[in-house]
N, CA and C atoms as an extended XYZ file, in Angstrom:
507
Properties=species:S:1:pos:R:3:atomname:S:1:resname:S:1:resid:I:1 pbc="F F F"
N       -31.079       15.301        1.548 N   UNK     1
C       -30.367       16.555        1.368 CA  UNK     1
C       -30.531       16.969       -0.097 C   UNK     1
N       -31.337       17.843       -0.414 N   UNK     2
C       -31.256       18.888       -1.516 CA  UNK     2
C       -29.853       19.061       -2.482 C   UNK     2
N       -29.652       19.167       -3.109 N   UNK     3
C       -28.794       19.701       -4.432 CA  UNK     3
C       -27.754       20.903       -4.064 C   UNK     3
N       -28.335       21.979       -3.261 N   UNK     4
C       -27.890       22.973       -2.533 CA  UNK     4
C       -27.487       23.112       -1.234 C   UNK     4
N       -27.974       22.125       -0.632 N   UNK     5
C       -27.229       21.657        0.561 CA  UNK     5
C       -26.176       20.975        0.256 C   UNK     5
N       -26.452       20.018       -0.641 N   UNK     6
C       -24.931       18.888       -0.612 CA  UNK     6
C       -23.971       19.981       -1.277 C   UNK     6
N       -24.387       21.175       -2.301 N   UNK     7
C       -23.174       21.560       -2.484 CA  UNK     7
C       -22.411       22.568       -1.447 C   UNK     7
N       -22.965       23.405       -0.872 N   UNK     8
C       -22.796       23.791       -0.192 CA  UNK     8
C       -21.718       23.383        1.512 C   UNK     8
N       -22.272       22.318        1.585 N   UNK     9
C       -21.849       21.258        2.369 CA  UNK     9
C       -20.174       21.333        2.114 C   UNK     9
N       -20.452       20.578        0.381 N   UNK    10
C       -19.295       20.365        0.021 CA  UNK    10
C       -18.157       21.468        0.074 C   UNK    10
N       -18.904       22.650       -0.527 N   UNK    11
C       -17.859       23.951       -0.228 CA  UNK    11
C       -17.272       24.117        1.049 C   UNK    11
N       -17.819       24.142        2.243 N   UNK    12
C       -17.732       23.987        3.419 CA  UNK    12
C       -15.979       23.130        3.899 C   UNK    12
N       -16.393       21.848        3.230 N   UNK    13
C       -15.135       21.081        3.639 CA  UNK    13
C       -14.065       21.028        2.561 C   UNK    13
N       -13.856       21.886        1.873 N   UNK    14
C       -12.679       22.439        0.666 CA  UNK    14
C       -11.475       22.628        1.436 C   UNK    14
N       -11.281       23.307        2.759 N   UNK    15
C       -10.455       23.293        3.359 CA  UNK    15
C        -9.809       21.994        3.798 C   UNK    15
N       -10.602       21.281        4.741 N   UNK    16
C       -10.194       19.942        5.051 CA  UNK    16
C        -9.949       19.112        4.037 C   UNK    16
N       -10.546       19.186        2.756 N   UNK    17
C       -10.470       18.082        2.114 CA  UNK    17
C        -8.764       18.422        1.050 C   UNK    17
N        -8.149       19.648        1.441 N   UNK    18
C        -7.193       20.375        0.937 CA  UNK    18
C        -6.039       20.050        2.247 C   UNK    18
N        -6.442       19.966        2.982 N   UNK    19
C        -5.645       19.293        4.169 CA  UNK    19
C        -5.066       17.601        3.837 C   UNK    19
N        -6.159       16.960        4.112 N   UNK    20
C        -6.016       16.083        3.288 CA  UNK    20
C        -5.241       15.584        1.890 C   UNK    20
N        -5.458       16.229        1.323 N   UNK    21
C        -4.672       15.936       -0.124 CA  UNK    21
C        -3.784       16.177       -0.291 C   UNK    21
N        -3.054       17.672        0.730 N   UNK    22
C        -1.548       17.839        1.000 CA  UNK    22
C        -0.915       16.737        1.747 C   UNK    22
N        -1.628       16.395        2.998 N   UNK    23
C        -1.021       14.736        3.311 CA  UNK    23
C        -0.889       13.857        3.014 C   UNK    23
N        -1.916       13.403        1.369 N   UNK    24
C        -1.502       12.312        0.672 CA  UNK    24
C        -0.715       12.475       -0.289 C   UNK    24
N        -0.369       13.622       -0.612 N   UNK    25
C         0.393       13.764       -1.840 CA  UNK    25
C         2.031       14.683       -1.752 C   UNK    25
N         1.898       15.114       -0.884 N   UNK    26
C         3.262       16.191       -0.285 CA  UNK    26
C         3.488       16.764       -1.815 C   UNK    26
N         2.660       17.939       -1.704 N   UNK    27
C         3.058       18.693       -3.123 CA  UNK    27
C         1.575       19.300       -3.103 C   UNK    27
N         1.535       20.972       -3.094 N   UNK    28
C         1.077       21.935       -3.224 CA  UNK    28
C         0.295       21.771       -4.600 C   UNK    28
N         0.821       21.534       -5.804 N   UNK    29
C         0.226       21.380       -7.142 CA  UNK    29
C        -1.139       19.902       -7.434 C   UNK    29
N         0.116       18.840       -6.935 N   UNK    30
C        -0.525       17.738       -6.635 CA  UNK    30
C        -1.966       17.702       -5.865 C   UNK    30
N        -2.306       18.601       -4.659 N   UNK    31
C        -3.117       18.315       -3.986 CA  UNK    31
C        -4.071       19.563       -4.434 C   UNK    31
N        -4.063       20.177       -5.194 N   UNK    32
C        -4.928       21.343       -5.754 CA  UNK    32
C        -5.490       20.296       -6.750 C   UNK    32
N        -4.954       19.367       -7.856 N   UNK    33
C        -5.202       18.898       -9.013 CA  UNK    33
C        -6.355       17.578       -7.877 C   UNK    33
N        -5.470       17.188       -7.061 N   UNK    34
C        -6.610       15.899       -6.370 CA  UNK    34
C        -7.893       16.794       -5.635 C   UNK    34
N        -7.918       17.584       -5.464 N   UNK    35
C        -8.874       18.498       -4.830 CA  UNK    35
C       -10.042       18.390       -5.728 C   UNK    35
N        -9.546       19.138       -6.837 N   UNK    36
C       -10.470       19.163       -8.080 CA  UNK    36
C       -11.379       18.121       -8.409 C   UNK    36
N       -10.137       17.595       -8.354 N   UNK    37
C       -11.100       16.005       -9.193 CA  UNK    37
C       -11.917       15.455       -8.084 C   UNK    37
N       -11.498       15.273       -6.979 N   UNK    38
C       -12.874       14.878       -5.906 CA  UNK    38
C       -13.587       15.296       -6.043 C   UNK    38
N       -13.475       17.098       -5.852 N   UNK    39
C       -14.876       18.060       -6.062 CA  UNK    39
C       -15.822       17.479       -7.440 C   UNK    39
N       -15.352       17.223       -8.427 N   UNK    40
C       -15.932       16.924       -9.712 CA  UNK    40
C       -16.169       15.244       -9.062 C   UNK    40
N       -15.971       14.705       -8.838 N   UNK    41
C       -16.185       13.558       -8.581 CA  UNK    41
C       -17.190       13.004       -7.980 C   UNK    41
N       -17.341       13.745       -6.981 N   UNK    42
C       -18.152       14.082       -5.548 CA  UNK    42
C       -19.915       14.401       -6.318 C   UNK    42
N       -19.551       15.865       -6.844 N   UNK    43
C       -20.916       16.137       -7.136 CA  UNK    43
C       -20.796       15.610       -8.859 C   UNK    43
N       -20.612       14.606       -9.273 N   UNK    44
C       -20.696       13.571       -9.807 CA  UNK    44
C       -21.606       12.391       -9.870 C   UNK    44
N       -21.627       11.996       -8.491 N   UNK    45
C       -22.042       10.966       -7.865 CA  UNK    45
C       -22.805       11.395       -6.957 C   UNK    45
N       -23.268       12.211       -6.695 N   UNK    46
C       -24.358       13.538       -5.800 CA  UNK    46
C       -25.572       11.972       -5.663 C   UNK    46
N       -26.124       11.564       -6.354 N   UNK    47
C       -26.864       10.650       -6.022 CA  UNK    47
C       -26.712        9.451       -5.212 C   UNK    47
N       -25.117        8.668       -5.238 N   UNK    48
C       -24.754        7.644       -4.600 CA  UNK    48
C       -24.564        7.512       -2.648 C   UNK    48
N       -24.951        9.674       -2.376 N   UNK    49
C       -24.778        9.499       -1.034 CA  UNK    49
C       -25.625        9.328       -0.663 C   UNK    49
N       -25.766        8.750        0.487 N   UNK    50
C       -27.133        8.550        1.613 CA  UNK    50
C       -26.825        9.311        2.724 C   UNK    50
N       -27.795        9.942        3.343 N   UNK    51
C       -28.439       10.957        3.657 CA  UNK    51
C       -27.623       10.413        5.345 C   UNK    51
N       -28.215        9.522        5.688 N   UNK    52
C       -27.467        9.043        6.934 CA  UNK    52
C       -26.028        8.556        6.991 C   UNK    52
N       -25.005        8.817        6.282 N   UNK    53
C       -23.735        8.339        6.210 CA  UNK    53
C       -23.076        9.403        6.171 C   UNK    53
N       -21.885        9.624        7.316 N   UNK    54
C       -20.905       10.508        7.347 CA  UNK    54
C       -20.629       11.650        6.393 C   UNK    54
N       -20.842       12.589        5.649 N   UNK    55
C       -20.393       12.818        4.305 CA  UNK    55
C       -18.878       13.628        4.346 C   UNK    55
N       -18.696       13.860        5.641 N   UNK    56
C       -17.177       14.396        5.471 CA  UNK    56
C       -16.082       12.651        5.048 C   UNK    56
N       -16.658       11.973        5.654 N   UNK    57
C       -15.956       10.662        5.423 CA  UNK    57
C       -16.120       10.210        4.158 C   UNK    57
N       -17.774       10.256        3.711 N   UNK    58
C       -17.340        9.435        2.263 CA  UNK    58
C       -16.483       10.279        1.473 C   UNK    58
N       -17.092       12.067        1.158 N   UNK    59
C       -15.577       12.729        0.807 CA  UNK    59
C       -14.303       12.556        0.688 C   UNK    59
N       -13.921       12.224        1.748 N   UNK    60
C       -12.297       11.756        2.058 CA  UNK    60
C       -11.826       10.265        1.699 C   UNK    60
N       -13.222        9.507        1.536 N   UNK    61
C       -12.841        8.303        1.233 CA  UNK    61
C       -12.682        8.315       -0.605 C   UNK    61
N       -13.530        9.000       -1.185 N   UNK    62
C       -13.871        8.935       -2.429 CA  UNK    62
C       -12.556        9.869       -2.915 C   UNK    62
N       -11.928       10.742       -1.873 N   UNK    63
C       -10.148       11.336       -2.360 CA  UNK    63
C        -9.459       10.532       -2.337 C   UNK    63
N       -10.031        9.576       -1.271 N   UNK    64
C        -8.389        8.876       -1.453 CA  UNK    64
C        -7.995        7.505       -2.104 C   UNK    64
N        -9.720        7.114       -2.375 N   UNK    65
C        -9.810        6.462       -3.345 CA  UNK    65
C        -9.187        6.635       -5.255 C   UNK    65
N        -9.284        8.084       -5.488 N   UNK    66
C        -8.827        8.914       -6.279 CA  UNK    66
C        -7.537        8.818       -6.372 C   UNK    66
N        -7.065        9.111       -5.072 N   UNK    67
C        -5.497        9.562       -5.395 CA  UNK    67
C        -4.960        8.085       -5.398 C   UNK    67
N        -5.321        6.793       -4.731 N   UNK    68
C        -4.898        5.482       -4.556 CA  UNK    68
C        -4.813        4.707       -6.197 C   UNK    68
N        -6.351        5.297       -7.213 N   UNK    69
C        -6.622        5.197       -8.180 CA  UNK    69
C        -5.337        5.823       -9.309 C   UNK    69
N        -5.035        7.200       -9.522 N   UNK    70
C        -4.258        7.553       -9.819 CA  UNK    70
C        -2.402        7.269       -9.812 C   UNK    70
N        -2.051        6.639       -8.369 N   UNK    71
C        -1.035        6.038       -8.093 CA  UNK    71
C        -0.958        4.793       -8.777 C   UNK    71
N        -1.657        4.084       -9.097 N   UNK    72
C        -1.726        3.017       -9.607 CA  UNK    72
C        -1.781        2.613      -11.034 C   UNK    72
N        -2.149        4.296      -11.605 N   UNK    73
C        -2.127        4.424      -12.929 CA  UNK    73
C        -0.764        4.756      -13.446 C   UNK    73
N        -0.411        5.930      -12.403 N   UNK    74
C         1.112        5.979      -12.842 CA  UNK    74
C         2.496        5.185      -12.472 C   UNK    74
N         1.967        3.997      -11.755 N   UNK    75
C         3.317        3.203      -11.441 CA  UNK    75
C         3.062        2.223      -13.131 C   UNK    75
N         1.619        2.468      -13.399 N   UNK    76
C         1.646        1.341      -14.971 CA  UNK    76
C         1.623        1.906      -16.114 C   UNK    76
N         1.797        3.034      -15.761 N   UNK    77
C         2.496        3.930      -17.093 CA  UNK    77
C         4.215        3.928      -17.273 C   UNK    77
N         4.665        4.102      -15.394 N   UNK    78
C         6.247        4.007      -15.583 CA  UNK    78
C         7.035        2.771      -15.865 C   UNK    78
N         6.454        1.414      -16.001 N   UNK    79
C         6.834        0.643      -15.922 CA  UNK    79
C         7.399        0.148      -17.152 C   UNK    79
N         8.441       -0.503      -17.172 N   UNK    80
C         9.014       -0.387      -18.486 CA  UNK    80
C         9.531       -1.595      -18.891 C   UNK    80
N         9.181       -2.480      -19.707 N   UNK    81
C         9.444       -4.060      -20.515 CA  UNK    81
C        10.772       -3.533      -21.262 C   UNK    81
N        11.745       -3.563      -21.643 N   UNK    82
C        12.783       -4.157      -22.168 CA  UNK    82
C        12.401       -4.818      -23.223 C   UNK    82
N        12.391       -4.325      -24.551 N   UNK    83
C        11.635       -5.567      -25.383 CA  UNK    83
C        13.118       -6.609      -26.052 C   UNK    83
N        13.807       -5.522      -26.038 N   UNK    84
C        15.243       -6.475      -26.703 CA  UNK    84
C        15.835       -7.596      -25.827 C   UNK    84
N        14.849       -7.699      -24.712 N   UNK    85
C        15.497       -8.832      -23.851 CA  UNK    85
C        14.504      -10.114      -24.121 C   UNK    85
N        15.382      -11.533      -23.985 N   UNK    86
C        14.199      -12.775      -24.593 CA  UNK    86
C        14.125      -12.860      -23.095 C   UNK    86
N        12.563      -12.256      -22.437 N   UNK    87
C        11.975      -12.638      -20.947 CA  UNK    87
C        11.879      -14.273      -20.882 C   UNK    87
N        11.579      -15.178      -21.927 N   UNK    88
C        11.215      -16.345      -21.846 CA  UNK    88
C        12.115      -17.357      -21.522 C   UNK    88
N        13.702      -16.910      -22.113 N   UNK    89
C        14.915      -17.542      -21.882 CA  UNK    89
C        15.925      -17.185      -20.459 C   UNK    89
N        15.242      -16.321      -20.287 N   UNK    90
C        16.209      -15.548      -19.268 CA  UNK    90
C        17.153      -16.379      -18.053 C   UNK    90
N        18.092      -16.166      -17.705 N   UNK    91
C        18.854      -16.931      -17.102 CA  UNK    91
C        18.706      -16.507      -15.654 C   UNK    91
N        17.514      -16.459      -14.654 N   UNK    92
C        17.411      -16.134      -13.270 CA  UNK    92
C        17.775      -17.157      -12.169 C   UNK    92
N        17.448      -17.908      -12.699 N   UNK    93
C        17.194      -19.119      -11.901 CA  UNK    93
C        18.971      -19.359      -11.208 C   UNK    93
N        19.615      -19.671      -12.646 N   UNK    94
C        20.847      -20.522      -12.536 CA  UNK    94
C        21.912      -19.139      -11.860 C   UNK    94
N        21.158      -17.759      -11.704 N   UNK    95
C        22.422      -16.815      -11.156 CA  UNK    95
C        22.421      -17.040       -9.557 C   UNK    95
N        20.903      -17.127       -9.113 N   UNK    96
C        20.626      -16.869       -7.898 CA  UNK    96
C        21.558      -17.956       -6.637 C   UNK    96
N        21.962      -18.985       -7.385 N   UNK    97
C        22.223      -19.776       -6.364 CA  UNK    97
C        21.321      -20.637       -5.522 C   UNK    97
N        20.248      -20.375       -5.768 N   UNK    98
C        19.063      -21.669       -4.688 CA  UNK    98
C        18.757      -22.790       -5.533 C   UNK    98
N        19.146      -22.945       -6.797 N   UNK    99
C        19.319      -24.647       -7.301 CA  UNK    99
C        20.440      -25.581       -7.214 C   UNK    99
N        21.143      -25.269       -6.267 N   UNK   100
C        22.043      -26.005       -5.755 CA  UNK   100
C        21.592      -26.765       -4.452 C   UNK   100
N        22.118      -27.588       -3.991 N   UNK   101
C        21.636      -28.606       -2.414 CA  UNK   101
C        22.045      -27.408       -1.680 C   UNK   101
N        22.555      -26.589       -1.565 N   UNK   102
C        23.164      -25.585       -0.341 CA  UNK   102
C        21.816      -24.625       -0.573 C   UNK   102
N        21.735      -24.461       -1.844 N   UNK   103
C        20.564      -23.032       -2.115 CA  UNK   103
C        19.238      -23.350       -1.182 C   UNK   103
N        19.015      -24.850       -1.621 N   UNK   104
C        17.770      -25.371       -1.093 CA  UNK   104
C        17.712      -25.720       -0.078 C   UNK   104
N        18.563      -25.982        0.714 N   UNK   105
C        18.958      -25.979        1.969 CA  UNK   105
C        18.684      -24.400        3.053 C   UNK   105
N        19.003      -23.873        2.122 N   UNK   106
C        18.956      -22.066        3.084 CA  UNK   106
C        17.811      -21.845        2.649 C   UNK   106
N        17.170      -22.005        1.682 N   UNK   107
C        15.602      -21.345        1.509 CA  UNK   107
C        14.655      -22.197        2.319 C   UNK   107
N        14.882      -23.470        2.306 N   UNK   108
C        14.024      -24.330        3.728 CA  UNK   108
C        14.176      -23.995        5.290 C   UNK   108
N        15.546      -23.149        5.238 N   UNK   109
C        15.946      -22.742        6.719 CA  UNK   109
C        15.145      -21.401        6.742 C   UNK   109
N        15.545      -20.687        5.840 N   UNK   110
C        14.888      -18.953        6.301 CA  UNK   110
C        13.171      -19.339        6.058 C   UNK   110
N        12.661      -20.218        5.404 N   UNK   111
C        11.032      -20.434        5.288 CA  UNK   111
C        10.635      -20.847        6.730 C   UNK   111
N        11.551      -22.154        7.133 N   UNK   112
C        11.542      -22.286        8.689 CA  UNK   112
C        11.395      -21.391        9.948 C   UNK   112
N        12.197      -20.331        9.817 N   UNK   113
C        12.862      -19.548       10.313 CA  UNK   113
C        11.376      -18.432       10.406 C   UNK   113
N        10.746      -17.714        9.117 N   UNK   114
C         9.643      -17.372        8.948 CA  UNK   114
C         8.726      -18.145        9.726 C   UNK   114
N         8.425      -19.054        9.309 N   UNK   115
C         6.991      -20.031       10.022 CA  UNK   115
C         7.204      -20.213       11.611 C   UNK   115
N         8.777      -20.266       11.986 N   UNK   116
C         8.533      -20.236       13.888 CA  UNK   116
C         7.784      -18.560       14.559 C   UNK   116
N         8.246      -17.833       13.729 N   UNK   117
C         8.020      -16.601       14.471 CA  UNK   117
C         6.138      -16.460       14.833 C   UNK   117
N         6.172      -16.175       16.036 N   UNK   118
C         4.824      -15.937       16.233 CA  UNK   118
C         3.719      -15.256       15.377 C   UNK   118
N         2.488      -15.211       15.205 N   UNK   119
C         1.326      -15.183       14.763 CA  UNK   119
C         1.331      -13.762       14.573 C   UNK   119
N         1.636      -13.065       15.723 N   UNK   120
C         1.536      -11.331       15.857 CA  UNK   120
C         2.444      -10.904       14.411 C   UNK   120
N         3.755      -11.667       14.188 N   UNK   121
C         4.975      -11.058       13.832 CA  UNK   121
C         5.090      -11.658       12.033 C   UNK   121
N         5.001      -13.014       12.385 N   UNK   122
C         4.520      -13.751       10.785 CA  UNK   122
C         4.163      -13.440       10.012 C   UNK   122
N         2.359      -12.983       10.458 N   UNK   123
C         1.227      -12.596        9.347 CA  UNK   123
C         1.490      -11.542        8.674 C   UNK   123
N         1.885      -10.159        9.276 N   UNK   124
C         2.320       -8.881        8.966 CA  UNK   124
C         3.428       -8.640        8.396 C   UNK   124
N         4.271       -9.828        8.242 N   UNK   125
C         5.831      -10.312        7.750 CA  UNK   125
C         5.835      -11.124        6.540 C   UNK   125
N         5.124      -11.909        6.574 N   UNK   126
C         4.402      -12.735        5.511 CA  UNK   126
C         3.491      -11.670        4.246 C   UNK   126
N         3.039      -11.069        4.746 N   UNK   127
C         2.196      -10.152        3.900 CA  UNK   127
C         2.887       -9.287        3.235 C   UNK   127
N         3.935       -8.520        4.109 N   UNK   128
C         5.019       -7.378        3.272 CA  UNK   128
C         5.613       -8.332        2.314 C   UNK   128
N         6.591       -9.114        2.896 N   UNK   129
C         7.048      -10.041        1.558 CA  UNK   129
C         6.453      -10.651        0.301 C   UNK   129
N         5.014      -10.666        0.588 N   UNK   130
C         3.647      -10.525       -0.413 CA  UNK   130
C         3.636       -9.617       -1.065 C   UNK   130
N         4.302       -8.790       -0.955 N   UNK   131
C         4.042       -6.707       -1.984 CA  UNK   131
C         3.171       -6.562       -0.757 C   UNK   131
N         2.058       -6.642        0.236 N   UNK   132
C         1.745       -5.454        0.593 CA  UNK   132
C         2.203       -4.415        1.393 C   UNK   132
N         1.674       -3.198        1.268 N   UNK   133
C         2.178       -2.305        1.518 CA  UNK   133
C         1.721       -2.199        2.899 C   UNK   133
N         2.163       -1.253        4.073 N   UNK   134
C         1.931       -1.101        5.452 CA  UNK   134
C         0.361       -0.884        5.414 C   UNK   134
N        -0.180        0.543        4.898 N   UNK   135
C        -1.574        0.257        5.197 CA  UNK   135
C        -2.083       -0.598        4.743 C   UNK   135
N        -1.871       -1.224        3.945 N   UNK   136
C        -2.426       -2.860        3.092 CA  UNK   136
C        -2.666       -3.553        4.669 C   UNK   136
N        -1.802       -3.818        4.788 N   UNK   137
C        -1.503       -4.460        6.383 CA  UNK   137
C        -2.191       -4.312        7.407 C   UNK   137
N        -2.416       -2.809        7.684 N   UNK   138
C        -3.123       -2.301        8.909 CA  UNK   138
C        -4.478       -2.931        8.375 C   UNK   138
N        -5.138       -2.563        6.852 N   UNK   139
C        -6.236       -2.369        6.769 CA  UNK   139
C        -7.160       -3.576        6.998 C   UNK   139
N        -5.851       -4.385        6.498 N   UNK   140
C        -6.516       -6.301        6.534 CA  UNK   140
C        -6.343       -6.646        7.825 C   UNK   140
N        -5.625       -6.340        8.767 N   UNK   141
C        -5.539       -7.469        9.861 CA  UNK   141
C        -6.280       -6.400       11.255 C   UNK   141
N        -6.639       -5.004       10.872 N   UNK   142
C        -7.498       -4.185       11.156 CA  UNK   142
C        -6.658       -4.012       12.761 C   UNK   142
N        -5.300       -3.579       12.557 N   UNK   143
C        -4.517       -3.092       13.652 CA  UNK   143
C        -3.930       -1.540       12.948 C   UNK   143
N        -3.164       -0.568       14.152 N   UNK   144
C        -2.637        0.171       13.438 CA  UNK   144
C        -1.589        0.530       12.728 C   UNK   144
N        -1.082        1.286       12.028 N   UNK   145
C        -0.566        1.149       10.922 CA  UNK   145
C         1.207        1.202       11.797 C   UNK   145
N         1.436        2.043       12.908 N   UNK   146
C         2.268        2.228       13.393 CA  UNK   146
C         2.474        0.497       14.384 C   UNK   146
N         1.765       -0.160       14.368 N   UNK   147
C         1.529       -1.279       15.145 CA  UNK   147
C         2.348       -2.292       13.967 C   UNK   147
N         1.734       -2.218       12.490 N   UNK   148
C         2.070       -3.237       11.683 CA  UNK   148
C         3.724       -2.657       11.024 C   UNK   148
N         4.078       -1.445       11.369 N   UNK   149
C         5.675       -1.460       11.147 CA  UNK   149
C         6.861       -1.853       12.347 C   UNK   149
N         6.279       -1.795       13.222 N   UNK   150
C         6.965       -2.469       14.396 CA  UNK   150
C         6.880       -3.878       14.698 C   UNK   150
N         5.872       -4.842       14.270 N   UNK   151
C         5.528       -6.176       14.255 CA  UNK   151
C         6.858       -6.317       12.882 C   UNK   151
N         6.619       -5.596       11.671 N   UNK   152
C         7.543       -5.891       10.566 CA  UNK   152
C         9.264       -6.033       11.118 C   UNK   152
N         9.013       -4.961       11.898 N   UNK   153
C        10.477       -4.510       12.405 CA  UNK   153
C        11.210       -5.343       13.167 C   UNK   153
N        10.206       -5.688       14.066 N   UNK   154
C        10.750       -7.079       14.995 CA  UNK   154
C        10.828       -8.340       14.341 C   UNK   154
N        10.154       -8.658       13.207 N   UNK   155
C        10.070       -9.959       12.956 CA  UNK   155
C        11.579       -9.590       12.213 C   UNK   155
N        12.105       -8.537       11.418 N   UNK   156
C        13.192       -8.725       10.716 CA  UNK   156
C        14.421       -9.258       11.964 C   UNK   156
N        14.346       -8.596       12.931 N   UNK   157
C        15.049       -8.534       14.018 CA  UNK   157
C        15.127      -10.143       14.849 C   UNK   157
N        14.228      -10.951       14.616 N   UNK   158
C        13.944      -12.113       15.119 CA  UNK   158
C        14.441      -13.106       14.169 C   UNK   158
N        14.242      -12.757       12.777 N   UNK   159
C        15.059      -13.336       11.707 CA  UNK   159
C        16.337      -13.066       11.583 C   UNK   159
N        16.888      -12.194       11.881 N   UNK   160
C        18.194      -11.610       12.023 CA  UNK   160
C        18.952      -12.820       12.768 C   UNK   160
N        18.573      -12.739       14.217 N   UNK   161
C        19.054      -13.649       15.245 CA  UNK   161
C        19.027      -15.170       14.821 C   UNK   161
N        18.028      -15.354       14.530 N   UNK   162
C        17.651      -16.852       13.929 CA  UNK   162
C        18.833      -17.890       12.832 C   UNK   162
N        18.515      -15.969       11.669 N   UNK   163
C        19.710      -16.778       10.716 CA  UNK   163
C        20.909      -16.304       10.383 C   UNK   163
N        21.484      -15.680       11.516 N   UNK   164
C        22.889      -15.239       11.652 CA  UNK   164
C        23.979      -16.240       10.627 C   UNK   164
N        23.712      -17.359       10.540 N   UNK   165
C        24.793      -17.980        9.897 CA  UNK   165
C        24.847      -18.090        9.045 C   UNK   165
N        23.798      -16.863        8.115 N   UNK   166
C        23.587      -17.223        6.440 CA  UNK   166
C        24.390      -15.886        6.066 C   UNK   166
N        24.816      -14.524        7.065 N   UNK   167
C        25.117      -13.572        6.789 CA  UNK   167
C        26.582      -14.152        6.427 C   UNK   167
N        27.021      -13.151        5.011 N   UNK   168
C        28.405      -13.257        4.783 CA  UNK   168
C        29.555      -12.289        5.644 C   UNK   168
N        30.051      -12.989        5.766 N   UNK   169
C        31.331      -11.771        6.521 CA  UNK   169
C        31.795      -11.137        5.295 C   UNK   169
């Protein structure tokens, strides 16, 4: 594909790819600014496409790669150290209560409690409690995304039942 085809092309899917960016971003401003930068991005990298590969897809992949890119920049811009606090001394341990025989006792039960639940319900349960996020989830265990919040949902629900006797009245 020619220089004038791919751009052209590209003009073509401005709409969709504006569709798109309103669904990843919920915000009118937001998804004009991610628009842009794909477009610049896109015919950027005008060389990296191959001729036989989807190009409405790599498009959309290379947005949302963008906007995934960008999210990630600004959760490590907002993040904020405390410098007047000594992190090294900090007293976490001794507030929480699990260095006691009772603490260690309930964290061997709810780990228990985790490890009986089936394979379907575990892995996808195991993983959120990991930081990942739902599509994290879908993307690795290559189910759908509405599949891996209901596996989450039930396993809380199965833990619920399990360790009823840790809830305080």
């Amino acid at each position: 594909m020619n220089t004038l085809q791919f751009q052209k092309k590209l003009l073509g899917m401005q709409e969709n790819m504006m569709n798109f960016a309103l669904m990843l971003t919920a915000n009118k401003d937001d998804a004009k600014d991610l628009l842009q930068d794909t477009t610049l991005k896109v015919l950027d990298n005008q060389e990296k496409f191959v001729d036989n590969v989807n190009f409405k897809g790599w498009v959309l992949t290379v947005m949302r790669n963008i906007f995934i890119n960008n999210y990630h920049k600004l959760v490590r811009t907002q993040t904020i150290v405390d410098q007047s606090v000594d992190l090294y001394n900090l007293d976490v341990i001794n507030d929480s209560g699990f260095n006691s025989p009772d603490g260690s006792y309930q964290i061997q039960e709810i780990t228990k409690s985790i490890n009986d639940l089936n394979d379907d319900l575990r892995i996808p349960f195991s993983m959120f409690l990991s930081g990942y996020k739902y599509n994290e989830i879908a993307e690795k265990l290559n189910v759908p995304l509405g599949t891996v919040k209901s596996r989450i949902f039930f396993a809380r629900q199965e833990l619920q039942k399990s360790l009823k006797s840790f809830r305080s009245e």
